[in-house]
ZAMARGU-4260 file (C-alpha; in steps of 0.2 Angstrom, whole numbers, plus 5000, padded with zeros to 4 digits):
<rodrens>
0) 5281/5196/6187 | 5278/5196/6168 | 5295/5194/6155 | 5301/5204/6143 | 5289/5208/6131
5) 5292/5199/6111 | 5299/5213/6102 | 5286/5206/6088 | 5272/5215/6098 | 5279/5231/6103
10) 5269/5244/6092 | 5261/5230/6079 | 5246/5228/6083 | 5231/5224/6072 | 5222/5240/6065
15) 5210/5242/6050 | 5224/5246/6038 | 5233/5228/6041 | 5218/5218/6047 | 5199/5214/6044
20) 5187/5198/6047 | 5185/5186/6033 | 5170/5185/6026 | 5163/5179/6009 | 5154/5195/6009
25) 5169/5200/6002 | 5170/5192/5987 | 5152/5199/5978 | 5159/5216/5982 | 5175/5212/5973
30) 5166/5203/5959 | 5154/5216/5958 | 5166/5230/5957 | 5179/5220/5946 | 5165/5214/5935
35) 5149/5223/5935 | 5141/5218/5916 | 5146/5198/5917 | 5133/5188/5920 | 5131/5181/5940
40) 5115/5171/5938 | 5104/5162/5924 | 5087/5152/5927 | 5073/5151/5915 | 5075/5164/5903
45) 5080/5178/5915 | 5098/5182/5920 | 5106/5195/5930 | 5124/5204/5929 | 5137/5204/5945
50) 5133/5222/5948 | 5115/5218/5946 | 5115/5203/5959 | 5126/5214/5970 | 5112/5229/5971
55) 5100/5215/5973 | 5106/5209/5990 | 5109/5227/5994 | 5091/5231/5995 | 5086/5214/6001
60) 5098/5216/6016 | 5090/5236/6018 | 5073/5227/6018 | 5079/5216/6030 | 5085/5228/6043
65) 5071/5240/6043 | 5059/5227/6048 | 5073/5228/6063 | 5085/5212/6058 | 5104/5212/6063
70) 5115/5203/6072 | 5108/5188/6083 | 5092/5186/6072 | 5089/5171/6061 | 5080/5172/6043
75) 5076/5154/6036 | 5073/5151/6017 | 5062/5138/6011 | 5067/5138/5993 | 5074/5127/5977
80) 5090/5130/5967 | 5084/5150/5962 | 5092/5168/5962 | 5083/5171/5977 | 5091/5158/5987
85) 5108/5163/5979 | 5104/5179/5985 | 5102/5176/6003 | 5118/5170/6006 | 5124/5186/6005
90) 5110/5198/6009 | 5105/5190/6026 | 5125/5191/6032 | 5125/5209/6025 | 5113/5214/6041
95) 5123/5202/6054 | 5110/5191/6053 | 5110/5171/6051 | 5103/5159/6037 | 5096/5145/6040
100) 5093/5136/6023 | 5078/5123/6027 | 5079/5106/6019 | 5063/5106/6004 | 5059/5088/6010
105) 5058/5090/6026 | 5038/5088/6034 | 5028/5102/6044 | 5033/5096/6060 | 5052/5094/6056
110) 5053/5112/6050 | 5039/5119/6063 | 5055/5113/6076 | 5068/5121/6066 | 5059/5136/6064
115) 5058/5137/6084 | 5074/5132/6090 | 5083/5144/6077 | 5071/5156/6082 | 5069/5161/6064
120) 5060/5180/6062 | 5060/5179/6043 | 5056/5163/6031 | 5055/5164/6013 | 5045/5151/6006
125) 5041/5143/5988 | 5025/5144/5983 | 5028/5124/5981 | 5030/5125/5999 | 5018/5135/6005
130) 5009/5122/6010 | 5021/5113/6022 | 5026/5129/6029 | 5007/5134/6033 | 5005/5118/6040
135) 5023/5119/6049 | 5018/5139/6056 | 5002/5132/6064 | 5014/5118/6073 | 5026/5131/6079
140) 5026/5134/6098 | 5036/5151/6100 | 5032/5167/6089 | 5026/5166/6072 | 5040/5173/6058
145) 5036/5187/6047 | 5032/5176/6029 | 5042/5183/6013 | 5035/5175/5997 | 5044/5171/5982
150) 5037/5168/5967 | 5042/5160/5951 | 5035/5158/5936 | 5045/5143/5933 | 5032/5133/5943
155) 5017/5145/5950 | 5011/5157/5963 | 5004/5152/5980 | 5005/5167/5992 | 5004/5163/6010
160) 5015/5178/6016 | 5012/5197/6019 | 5024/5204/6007 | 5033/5195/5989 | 5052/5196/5988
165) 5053/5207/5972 | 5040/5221/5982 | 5051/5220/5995 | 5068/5222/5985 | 5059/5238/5978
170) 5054/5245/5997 | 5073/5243/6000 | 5090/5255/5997 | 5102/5251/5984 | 5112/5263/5994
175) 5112/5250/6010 | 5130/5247/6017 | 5133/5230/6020 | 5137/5226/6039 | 5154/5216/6040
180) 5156/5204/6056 | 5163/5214/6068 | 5173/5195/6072 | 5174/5181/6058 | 5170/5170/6073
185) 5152/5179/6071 | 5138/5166/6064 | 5137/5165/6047 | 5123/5150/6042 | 5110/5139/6054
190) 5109/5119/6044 | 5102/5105/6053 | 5108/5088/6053 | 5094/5077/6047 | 5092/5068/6062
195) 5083/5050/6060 | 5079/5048/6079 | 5074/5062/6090 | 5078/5082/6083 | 5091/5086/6073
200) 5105/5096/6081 | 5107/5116/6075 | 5124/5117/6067 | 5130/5136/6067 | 5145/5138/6055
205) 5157/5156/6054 | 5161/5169/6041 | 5179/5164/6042 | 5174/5147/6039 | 5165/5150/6024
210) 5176/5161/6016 | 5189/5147/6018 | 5180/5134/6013 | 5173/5142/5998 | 5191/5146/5993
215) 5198/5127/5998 | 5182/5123/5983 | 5191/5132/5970 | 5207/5122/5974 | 5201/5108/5977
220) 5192/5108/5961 | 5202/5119/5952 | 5192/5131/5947 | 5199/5143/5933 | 5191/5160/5932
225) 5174/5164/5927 | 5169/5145/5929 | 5150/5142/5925 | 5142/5129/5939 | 5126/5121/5937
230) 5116/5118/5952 | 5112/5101/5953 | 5115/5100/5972 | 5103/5109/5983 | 5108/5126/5989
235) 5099/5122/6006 | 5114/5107/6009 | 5126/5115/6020 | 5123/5130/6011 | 5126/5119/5995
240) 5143/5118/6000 | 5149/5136/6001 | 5147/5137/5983 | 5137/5153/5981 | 5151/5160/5988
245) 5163/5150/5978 | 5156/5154/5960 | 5155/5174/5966 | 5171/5174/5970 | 5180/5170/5954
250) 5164/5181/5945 | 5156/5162/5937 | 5138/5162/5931 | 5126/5151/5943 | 5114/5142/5932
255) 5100/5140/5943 | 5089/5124/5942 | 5074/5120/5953 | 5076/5101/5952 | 5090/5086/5946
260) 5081/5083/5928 | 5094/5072/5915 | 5084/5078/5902 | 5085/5097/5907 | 5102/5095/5913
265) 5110/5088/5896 | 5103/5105/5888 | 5109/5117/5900 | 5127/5110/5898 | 5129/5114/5882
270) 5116/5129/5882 | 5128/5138/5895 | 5145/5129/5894 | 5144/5121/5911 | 5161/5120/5918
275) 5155/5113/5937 | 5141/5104/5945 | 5143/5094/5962 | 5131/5080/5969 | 5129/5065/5977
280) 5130/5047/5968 | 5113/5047/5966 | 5114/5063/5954 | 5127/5055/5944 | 5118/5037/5943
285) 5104/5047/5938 | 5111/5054/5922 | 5124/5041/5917 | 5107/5028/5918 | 5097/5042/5908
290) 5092/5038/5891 | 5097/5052/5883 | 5115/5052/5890 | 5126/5057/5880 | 5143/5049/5873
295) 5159/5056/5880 | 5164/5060/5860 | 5148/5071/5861 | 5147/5078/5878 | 5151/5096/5883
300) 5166/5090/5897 | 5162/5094/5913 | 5171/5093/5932 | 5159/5087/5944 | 5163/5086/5965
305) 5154/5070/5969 | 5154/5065/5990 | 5148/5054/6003 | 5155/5037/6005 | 5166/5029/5994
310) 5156/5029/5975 | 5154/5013/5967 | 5166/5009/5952 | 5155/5009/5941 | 5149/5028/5945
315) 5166/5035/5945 | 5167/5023/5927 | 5151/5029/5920 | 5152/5048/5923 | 5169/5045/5912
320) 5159/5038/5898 | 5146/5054/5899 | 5159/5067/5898 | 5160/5071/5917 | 5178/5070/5926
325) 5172/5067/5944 | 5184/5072/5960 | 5177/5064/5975 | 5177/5074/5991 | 5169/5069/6009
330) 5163/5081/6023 | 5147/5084/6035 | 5135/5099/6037 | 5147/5103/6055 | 5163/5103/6041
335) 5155/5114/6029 | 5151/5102/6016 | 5167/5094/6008 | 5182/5098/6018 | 5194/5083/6012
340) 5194/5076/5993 | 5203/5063/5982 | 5219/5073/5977 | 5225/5066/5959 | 5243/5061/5958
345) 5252/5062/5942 | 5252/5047/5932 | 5233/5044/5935 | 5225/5047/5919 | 5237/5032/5911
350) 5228/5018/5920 | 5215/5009/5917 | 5198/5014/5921 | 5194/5004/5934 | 5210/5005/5942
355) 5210/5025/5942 | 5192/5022/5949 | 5199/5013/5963 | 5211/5026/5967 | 5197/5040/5966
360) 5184/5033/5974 | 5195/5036/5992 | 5190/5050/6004 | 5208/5056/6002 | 5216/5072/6012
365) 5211/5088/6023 | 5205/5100/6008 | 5218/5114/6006 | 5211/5124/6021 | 5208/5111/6033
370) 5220/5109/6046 | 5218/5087/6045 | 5207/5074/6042 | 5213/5057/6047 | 5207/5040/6055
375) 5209/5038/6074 | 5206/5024/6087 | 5194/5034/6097 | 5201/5027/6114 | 5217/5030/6113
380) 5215/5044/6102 | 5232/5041/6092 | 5231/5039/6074 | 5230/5022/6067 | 5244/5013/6057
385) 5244/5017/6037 | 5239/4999/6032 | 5223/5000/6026 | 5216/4989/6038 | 5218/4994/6056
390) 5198/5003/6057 | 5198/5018/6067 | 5183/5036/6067 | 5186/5048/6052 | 5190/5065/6061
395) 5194/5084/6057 | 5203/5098/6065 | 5204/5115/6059 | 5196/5130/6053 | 5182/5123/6043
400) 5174/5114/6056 | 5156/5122/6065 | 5158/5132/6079 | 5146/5118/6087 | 5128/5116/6090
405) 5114/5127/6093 | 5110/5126/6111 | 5118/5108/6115 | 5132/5112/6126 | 5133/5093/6128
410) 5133/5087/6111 | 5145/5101/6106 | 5158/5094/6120 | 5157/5075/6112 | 5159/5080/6095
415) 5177/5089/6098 | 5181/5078/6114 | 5199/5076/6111 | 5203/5090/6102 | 5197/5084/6086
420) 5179/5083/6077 | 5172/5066/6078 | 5162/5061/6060 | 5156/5045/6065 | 5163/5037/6051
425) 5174/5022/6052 | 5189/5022/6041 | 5206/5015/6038 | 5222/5025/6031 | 5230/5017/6016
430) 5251/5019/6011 | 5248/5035/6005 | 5239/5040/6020 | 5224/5043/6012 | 5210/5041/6022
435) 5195/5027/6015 | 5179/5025/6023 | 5173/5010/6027 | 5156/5012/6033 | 5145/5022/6046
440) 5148/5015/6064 | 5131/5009/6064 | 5132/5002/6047 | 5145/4990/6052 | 5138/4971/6050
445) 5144/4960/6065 | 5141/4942/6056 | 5148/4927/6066 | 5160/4938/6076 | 5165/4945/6059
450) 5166/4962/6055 | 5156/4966/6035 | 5156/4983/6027 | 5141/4987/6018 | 5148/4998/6007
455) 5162/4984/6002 | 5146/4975/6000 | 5138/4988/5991 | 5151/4991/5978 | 5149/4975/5973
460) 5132/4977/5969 | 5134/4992/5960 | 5141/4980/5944 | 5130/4969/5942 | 5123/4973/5926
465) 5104/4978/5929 | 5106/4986/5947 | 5102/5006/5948 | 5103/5008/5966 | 5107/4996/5982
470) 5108/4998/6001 | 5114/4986/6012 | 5108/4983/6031 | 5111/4970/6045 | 5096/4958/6046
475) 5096/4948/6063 | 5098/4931/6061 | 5098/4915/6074 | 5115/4907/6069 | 5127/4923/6067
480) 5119/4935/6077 | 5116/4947/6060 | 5119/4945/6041 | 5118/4956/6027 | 5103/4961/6018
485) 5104/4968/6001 | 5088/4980/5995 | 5090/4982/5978 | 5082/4995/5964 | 5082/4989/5946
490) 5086/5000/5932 | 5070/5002/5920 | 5066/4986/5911 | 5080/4976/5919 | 5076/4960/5929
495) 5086/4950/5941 | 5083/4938/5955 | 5086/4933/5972 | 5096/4920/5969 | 5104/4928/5951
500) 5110/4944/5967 | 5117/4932/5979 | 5124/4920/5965 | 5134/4935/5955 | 5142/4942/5975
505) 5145/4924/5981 | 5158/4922/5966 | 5165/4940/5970 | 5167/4940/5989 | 5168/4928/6002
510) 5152/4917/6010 | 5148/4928/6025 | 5150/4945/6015 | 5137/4939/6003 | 5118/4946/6006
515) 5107/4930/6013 | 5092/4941/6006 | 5087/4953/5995 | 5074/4964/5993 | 5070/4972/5978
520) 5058/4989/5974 | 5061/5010/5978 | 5074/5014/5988 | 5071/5028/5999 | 5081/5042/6000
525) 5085/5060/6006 | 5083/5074/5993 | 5103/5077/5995 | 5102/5060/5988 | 5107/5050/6003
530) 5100/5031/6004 | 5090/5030/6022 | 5095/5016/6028 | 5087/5017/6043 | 5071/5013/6036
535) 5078/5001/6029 | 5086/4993/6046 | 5067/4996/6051 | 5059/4986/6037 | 5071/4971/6041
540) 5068/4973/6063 | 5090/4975/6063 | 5094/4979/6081 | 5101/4994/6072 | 5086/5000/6070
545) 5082/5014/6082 | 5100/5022/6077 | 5102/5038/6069
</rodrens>
């Protein structure tokens, strides 16, 4: 027999006047209505206005659903940093349907299996990738998707498709009503992990997710109105962290970019008065080690969110020196992108540089709309003591976390075992219980029965004065089972050696954390920026090896 009923429910009950689904659909129409005549987007000498962008999607999305796309259809997008892709965030949602941004790097085959699995009926391609995607459609096993092309002038025209993106903008109604998710648990975006081994997993991600996280962004970063953010990290990277809703939602200008150039960047800056940019170290090394840097009395200030692992010092120091104040922030593609960051205390900016670098350089807290992130021993799956020592996994919980992954019942089940979304990552918690990641399980070193960060490893590295890039990996060895292995990249026209490597890490850490080799040339890496260190683990046979 059922109780009494809460006196809170009786005649309250959700209706259109005091509830409707979030979605970052709603902020264009806001923006758009709020601010029609400011500027939305920039790239090579065209621009567009809010109300401009907004009638844009409009007649993309109307395109879109007369060739019969809605709700359970996937439209992928082969494209750079441009209006277009910018534009696809909002006009593929407007029909119900789901993007799937594809990775720019990625090889015919790896995109022909995306392109399947997703079940994509729509790509938009580059004409700098036409050719892949060619290649890619005749690898395909399932139905062949209707190609869009999109040209740009900025680099050339290579048409593959049946139809270019601006003729099919003008077949569509400025008059289309966008549809809104009929739940906010309705898919928003299809990215794929960049599996090393295998196929990557499909991770599907929410409207009420993405409206979150691209809110927790402004916070986070402390975006004022009308910020202007330069798009130095790829829009196709867990759709570029929810930034193109983001920047439409406090009406900023996206200065679109196809590619990380220093010399390109360091114009735009000042050109548009970038307020915002995000990337990985790599992008940061990049222009702190270009040689038109400018000095921090000369620089146009700028925030930058930079993520991953913990940056080196000497990043965090040299983006000081170049006028950009970075916030580090740490997330996944199946969190959204960033959904924890470095949260300044007062009192920071009196310390030393390289001791405020310290304290930034750590993973931090949830990100304002995260529910948690903390550091769990994965067995007993109670949180670990706030020592900084105790090593347990880095996991999330809440609202900004995927709703799983695309047709892997099995994989979706691990990641939340628990109740919580399992990173991978191993971390510790400090006093403050901040959460610092100590390295990838898989990167973990096990030397003499001794447990070696590479990334401890790594940051040490990162000051030796003629180092631009370094990756460390576990090289088996006789005696201690495996050792560390540094692989180095020089900055132009430096020169070090073996021996000068080992020699400057031996006086800075103890015997068995120092590299026994190192090799120096390219590193490779992902176009997000990330070092693959499983090539790496490759080149040196570490039983590691065949890890993701």
């Amino acid at each position: 027999m059922a109780g009494p009923q809460n006196q809170y429910d009786i005649g309250l009950a959700k209706t259109p006047a005091n509830f409707v689904a979030l979605t970052p659909l709603s902020f264009l129409a806001r923006t758009a209505a709020i601010y029609p005549s400011h500027t939305s987007t920039v790239y090579e000498g065209r621009s567009f206005t809010w109300s401009q962008t907004y009638a844009r999607c409009r007649r993309f999305a109307a395109y879109l659903a007369g060739r019969g796309i809605g709700p359970g259809d996937t439209v992928a997008a082969m494209l750079p940093n441009i209006p277009a892709m910018n534009e696809a965030h909002f006009a593929v949602p407007m029909t119900g349907a789901v993007l799937n941004t594809l990775n720019i790097r990625l090889d015919a085959a790896a995109i022909a299996f995306q392109l399947d699995h997703g079940g994509a009926r729509i790509v938009l391609v580059d004409p700098e990738f036409a050719g892949v995607i060619s290649d890619a459609l005749k690898q395909m096993k399932g139905a062949r998707p209707f190609v869009i092309d999109v040209d740009d002038e900025a680099f050339g025209i290579k048409r593959i498709g049946e139809i270019e993106y601006e003729a099919a903008l003008a077949q569509g109604d400025e008059g289309f009503v966008p549809r809104p998710p009929a739940d906010e648990w309705d898919a928003i975006a299809l990215s794929y992990t960049s599996g090393t081994t295998g196929n990557p997993k499909g991770v599907v991600t929410h409207h009420r997710g993405a409206y979150l996280n691209a809110v927790s962004n402004i916070l986070a970063a402390n975006l004022g109105p009308h910020p202007v953010y330069l798009w130095t990290l790829p829009m196709f990277h867990c759709n570029g962290w929810c930034f193109p809703w983001t920047v439409a939602a406090l009406a900023g200008i996206n200065v679109c970019l196809r590619k990380v150039d220093p010399a390109k960047i360091f114009g735009l800056i000042p050109k548009h008065g970038v307020t915002h940019m995000c990337g990985a170290p790599i992008v940061y090394n990049t222009l702190i080690n270009a040689p038109d840097a400018p000095k921090k009395s000369e620089a146009h200030p700028v925030v930058g969110l930079i993520a991953g692992a913990a940056p080196p010092v000497a990043v965090l120091e040299g983006a000081e020196r170049i006028g950009v104040r970075l916030t580090h922030v740490y997330g996944l593609t199946e969190t959204y992108g960033p959904a924890s960051f470095c949260a300044e205390q007062p009192g920071w900016d009196d310390l030393a540089a390289d001791q405020r670098a310290q304290l930034k350089r750590r993973q931090g807290v949830s990100y304002p709309l995260q529910e948690a992130v903390t550091v769990i021993d994965p067995e007993t799956m109670r949180e670990v003591p706030r020592d900084g020592e105790t090593i347990g996994e880095v996991m999330f919980r809440g609202n900004i976390v995927m709703k799983g992954y695309l047709k892997n019942d099995k994989a979706t089940r691990e990641a939340f075992a628990g109740g919580w979304f399992h990173t991978g990552d191993l971390g510790v918690l400090d006093e403050d219980g901040y959460v610092i990641i100590k390295d990838r399980s898989k990167d973990i070193i096990i030397s003499g029965g001794e447990n070696v960060s590479s990334v401890e490893v790594e940051d040490v590295l990162y000051k030796h004065p003629s180092v631009l890039f370094a990756a460390v990996v576990a090289k088996p060895d006789a005696k201690w089972g495996e050792v560390p292995c540094a692989f180095i990249e020089l900055k132009e026209n430096a020169q070090a050696s073996e021996a000068d490597i080992i020699a400057f890490c031996r006086a800075q850490m103890p015997g068995f954390k120092t590299p026994k080799a190192v090799v120096f040339g390219p590193i490779p890496k992902t176009s997000t920026g990330k070092i693959q260190k499983f090539i790496l683990r490759d080149q040196v046979h570490s039983a590691k090896a065949i890890q993701s």
